[in-house]
FILOVEX-212444 format. One line per field, with one value per residue (C-alpha): residue number from 1; residue in one letter; x, y, z. Coordinates in steps of 0.1 Angstrom, whole numbers, plus 5000, padded with zeros to 4 digits. Each point is the difference from the previous one (the first is absolute). Layout:
<atoms>
seq <- (NUM	...) $
type <- (A	...) $
xx <- (X	...) $
yy <- (Y	...) $
zz <- (Z	...) $
</atoms>
This chain:
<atoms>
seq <- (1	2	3	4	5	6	7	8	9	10	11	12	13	14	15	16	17	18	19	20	21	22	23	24	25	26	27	28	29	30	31	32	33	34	35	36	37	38	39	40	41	42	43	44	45	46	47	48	49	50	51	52	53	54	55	56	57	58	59	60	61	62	63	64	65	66	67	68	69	70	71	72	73	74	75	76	77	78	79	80	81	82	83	84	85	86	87	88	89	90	91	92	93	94	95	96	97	98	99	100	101	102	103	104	105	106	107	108	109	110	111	112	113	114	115	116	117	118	119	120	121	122	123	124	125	126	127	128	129	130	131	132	133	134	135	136	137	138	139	140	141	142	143	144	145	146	147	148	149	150	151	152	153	154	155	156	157	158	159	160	161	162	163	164	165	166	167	168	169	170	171	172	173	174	175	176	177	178	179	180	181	182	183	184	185	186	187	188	189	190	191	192	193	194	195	196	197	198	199	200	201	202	203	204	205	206	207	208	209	210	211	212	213	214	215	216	217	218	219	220	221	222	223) $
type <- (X	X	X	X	X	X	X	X	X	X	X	X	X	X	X	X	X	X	X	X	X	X	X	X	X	X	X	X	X	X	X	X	X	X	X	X	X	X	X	X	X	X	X	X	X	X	X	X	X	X	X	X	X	X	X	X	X	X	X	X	X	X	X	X	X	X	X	X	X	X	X	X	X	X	X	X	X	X	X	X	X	X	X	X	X	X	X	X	X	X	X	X	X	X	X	X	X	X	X	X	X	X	X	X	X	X	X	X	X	X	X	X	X	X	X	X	X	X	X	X	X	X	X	X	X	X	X	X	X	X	X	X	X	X	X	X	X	X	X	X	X	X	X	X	X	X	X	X	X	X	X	X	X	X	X	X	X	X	X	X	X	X	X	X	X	X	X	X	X	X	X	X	X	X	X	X	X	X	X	X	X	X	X	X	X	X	X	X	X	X	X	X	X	X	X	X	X	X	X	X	X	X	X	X	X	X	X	X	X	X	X	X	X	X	X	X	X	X	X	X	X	X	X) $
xx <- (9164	5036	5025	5009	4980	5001	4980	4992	4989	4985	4971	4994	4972	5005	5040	4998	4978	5021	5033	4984	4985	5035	5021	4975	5004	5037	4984	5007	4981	4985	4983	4987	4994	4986	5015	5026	4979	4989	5034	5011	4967	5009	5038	4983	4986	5022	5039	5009	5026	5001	4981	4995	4992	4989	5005	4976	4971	4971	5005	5033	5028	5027	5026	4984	4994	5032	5013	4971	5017	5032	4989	4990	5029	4978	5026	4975	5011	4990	4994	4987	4978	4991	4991	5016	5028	5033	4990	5025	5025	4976	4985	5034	5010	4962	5013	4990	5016	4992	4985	4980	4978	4965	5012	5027	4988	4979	5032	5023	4975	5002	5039	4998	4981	5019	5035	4989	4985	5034	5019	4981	5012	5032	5004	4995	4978	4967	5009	5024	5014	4998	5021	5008	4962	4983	4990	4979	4982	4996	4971	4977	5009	5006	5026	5009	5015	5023	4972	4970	4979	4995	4969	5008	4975	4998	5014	5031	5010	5001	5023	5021	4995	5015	5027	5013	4997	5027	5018	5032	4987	4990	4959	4985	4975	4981	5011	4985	4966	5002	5006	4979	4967	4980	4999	4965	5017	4997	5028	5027	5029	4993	4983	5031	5019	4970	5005	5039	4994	4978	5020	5031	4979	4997	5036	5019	5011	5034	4988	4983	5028	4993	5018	4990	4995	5006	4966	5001	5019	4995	5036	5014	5007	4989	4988) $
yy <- (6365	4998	5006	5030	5028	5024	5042	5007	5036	5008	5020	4988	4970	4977	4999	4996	4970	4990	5000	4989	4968	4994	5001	4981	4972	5000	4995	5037	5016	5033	5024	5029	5040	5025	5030	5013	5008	4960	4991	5017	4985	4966	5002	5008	4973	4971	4990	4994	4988	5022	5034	5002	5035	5022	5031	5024	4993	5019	5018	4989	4996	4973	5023	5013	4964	4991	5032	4990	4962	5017	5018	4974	4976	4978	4967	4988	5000	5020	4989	5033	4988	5029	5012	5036	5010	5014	4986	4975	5029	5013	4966	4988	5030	5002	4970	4968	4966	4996	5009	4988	5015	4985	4995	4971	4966	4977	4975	5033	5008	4972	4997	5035	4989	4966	5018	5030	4973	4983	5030	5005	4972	5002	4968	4983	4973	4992	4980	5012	4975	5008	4964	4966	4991	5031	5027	5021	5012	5036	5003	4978	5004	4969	4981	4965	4974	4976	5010	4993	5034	5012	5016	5028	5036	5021	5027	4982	4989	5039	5002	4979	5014	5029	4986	4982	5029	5015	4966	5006	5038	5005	5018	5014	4992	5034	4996	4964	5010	5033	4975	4969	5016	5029	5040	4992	4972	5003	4973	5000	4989	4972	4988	4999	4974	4976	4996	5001	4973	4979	5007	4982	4968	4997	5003	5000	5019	5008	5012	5030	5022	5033	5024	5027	5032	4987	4977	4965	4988	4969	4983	5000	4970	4998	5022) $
zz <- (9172	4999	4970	4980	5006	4975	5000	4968	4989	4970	4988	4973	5007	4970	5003	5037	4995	4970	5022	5034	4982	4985	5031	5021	4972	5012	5034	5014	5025	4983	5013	4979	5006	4977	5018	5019	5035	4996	4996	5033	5013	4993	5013	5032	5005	4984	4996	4960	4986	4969	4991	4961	4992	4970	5002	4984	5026	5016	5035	5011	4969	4998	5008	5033	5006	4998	5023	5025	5001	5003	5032	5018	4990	4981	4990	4979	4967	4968	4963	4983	4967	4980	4961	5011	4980	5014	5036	5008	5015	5020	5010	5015	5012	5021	5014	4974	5001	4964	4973	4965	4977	4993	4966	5015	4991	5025	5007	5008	5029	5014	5000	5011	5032	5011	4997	5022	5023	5002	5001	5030	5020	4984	4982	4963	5011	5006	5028	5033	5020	5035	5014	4986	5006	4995	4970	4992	4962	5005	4978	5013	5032	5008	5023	4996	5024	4976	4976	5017	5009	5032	5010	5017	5016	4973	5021	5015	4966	4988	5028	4990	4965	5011	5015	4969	4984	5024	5007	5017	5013	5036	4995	5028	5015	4988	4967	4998	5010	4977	4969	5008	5015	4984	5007	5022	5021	5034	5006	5025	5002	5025	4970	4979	5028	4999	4964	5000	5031	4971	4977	5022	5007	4966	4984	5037	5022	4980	4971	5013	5022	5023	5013	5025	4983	4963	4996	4985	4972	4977	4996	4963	4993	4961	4973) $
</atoms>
């Protein structure tokens, strides 16, 4: 399933359920933990778009989390939601990208969540243009050809997921698969040029450039 994919930890059963049923009715992807060593668990083995975390949880804390994420230079981003007083210091300075308390009202959550998400790819907008023909909605996913949707590999599209998120940046070709496939992928970087190849037959071969050494970039031509 493809849209955004959201890590929600929280061990407290009936809020989790409470928040995971509210953001999927904004048509998030949530996936929930109940402690810390499932959380690491589950970053192993998938790519999100967001980590929401609380902090007072069993076996591995919020903070360590955070200073675990750090360590690996973990992009994804981090929303700390938490009923501890006097943590928002600590949270940013662990390495958060935001931070609310459970007392914050429903609507500020979500808010919360679409501005990071855009901050993330560095625009206002739902939608990114990527030519006179072609955008994309970076929270479903989805790209549209003059506003009919493609159907693209799930895989190829996180690609070039990735490189709208850094549009105008040469990414290597290492730092593509790092961010687009999971901790227990066994993918290679021959894998990355087929999709980049896809990728070109889809939008052409100009929108896509490369450069020996410096990776692939996606041209900027809109925000």
């Amino acid at each position: 399933m493809i849209g955004t994919k959201i890590l929600f930890l929280e061990d407290d059963k009936l809020y989790q359920e409470t928040i995971k049923d509210l953001l999927e009715e904004e048509n998030f992807i949530i996936d929930t933990c109940s402690n810390g060593e499932k959380f690491l668990n589950k970053i192993y083995d998938n790519i999100y778009d967001l980590y929401i975390l609380d902090i007072n949880v069993p076996q591995i804390d919020g903070y360590e989390i955070m200073r675990i994420l750090n360590e690996y230079e973990d992009e994804t981003l981090r929303l700390v939601l938490t009923s501890i007083s006097n943590s928002i210091i600590r949270s940013f300075k662990s390495g958060c990208d935001g931070f609310l308390n459970k007392t914050g009202n429903n609507q500020e959550l979500i808010l919360r969540i679409q501005s990071l998400i855009k901050r993330s790819y560095r625009t206002y907008h739902q939608d990114i243009i990527i030519s006179k023909n072609l955008s994309y909605n970076i929270f479903s996913k989805e790209l549209f050809h003059n506003k009919k949707l493609l159907e693209i590999e799930s895989q190829t599209l996180l690609v070039l997921n990735y490189l709208i998120k850094k549009r105008g940046e040469f990414v290597s070709k290492e730092t593509l698969e790092k961010n687009v496939y999971p901790s227990n992928s066994n993918s290679k970087s021959d894998v990355i040029r087929y999709h980049i190849w896809h990728l070109r037959k889809i939008l052409g071969v100009d929108i896509i450039e490369s450069q020996k050494n410096r990776g692939y970039r996606l041209k900027p031509i809109g925000v």
